[in-house]
C-alpha positions in Angstrom: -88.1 207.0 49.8 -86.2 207.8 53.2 -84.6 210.9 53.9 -82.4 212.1 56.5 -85.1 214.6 58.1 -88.6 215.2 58.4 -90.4 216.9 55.5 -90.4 220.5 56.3 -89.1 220.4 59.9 -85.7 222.1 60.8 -83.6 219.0 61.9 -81.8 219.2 65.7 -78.5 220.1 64.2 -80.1 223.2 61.9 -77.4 224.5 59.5 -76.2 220.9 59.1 -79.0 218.6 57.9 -81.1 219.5 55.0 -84.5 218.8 55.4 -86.2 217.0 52.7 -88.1 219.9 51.0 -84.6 222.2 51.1 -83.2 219.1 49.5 -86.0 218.7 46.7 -85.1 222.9 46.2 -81.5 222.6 46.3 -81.7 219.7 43.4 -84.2 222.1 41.4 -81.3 225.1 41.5 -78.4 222.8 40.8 -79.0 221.7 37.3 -75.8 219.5 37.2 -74.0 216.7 39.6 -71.7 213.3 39.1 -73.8 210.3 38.5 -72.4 206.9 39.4 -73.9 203.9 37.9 -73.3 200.7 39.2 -70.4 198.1 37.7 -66.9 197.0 38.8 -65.2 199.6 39.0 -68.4 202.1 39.4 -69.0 204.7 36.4 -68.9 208.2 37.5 -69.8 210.8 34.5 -70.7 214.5 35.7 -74.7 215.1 33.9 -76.9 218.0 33.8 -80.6 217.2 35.4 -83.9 218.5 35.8 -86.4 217.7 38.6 -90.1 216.6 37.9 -93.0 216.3 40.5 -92.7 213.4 42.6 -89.8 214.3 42.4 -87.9 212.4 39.8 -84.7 213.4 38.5 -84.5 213.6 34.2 -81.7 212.8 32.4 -81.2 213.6 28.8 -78.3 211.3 27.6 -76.0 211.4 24.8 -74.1 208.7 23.4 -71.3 208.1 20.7 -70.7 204.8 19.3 -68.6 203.2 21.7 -70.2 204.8 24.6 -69.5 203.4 28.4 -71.9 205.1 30.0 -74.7 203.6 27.1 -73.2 200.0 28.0 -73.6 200.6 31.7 -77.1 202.5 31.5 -78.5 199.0 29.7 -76.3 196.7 32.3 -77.5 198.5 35.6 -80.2 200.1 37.1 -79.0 201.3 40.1 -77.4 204.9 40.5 -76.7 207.6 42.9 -76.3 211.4 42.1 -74.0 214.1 44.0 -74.4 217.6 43.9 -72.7 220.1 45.7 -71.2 224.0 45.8 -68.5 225.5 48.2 -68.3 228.7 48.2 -66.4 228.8 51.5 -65.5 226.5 54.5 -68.4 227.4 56.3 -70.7 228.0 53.4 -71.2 224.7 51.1 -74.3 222.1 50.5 -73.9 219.0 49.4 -76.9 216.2 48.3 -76.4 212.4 47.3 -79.9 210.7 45.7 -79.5 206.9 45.8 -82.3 205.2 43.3 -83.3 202.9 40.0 -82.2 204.3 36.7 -84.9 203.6 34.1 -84.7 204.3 30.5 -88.6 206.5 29.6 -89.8 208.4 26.8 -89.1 212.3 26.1 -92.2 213.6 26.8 -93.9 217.3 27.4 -93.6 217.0 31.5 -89.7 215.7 31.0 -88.7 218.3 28.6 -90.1 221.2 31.0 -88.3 220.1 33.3 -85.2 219.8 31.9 -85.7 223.3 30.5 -85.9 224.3 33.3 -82.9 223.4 35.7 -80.9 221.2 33.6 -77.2 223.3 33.6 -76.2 222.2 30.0 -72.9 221.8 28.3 -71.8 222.7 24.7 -71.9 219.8 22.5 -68.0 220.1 21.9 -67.2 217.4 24.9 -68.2 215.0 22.6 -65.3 213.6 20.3 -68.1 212.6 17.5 -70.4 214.8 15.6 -73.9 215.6 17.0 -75.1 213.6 14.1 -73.1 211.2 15.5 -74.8 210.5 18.7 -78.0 208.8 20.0 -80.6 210.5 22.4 -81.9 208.8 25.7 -84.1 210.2 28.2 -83.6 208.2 31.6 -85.2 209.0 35.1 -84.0 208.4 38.3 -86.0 207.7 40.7 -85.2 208.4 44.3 -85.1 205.4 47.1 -83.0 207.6 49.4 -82.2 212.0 49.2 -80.0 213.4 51.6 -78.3 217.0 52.1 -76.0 218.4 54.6 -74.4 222.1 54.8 -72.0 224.3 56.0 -73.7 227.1 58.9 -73.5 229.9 56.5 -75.4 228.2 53.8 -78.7 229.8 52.5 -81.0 227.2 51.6 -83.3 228.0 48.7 -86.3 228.9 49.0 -89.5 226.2 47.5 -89.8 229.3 45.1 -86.2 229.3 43.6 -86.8 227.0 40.6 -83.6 228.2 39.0 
């Protein structure tokens, strides 16, 4: 996986760059971004997340019937992920993850983690019944992470898992 700074070592332009481990952090506290899975015209759908060891970002997926993102999850296997707050014009963070998609079991580790720092939605944005709609965990994991922010930004610390 390449980054755009050294683990754990502020980059030249501090207040910028991210370094990896504040980038790992920031995912951890986000919860939530816009995925974009490969195709013609890309497929960008916002998703909640957690973050595993390794790390690895979990998806837990929901689809109705006719779902696009279903049909593009089984086409593709590339994706990228964008997170980002603004809170001012000097204090804002913003990460993009570039990496394979893969369809996995729901296991124990997954789960926790999407406990954890997954930023859920109420199951109203779907038009169908939960009943309705089929469960897929996927994983992404990361080829490429990279962060920037505004000079006011507080990074989080390795401790803030939420």
């Amino acid at each position: 996986m390449s980054s755009d700074a050294p683990d754990d070592q502020p980059p030249a332009d501090a207040g910028v760059r991210m370094t990896t481990t504040q980038v790992v952090a920031y995912l951890r506290r986000a919860g939530d971004g816009v995925l974009s899975l490969a195709g013609a015209p890309p497929l960008s759908v916002p998703m909640s997340f957690g973050v595993t060891d390794g790390p690895r970002l979990v998806f837990q997926c929901l689809f109705g019937p006719d779902s696009e993102k279903a049909t593009r999850l089984s086409e593709t296997d590339s994706a990228s992920l964008v997170c980002y707050d603004r809170a001012s014009p000097d204090d804002w963070a913003s990460v993009v993850v570039t990496g394979e998609m893969a369809a996995v079991e729901h296991d124990a580790e997954r789960q926790a983690a999407f406990a954890e720092h997954a930023d859920t939605v109420s199951m109203n944005v779907f038009e169908e019944a939960a009943a309705e709609l089929s469960v897929q965990w996927y994983e992404l994991t990361p080829d490429s992470m990279s962060g920037r922010a505004g000079g006011h930004w507080t990074p989080p610390t390795t401790d803030d898992n939420g």
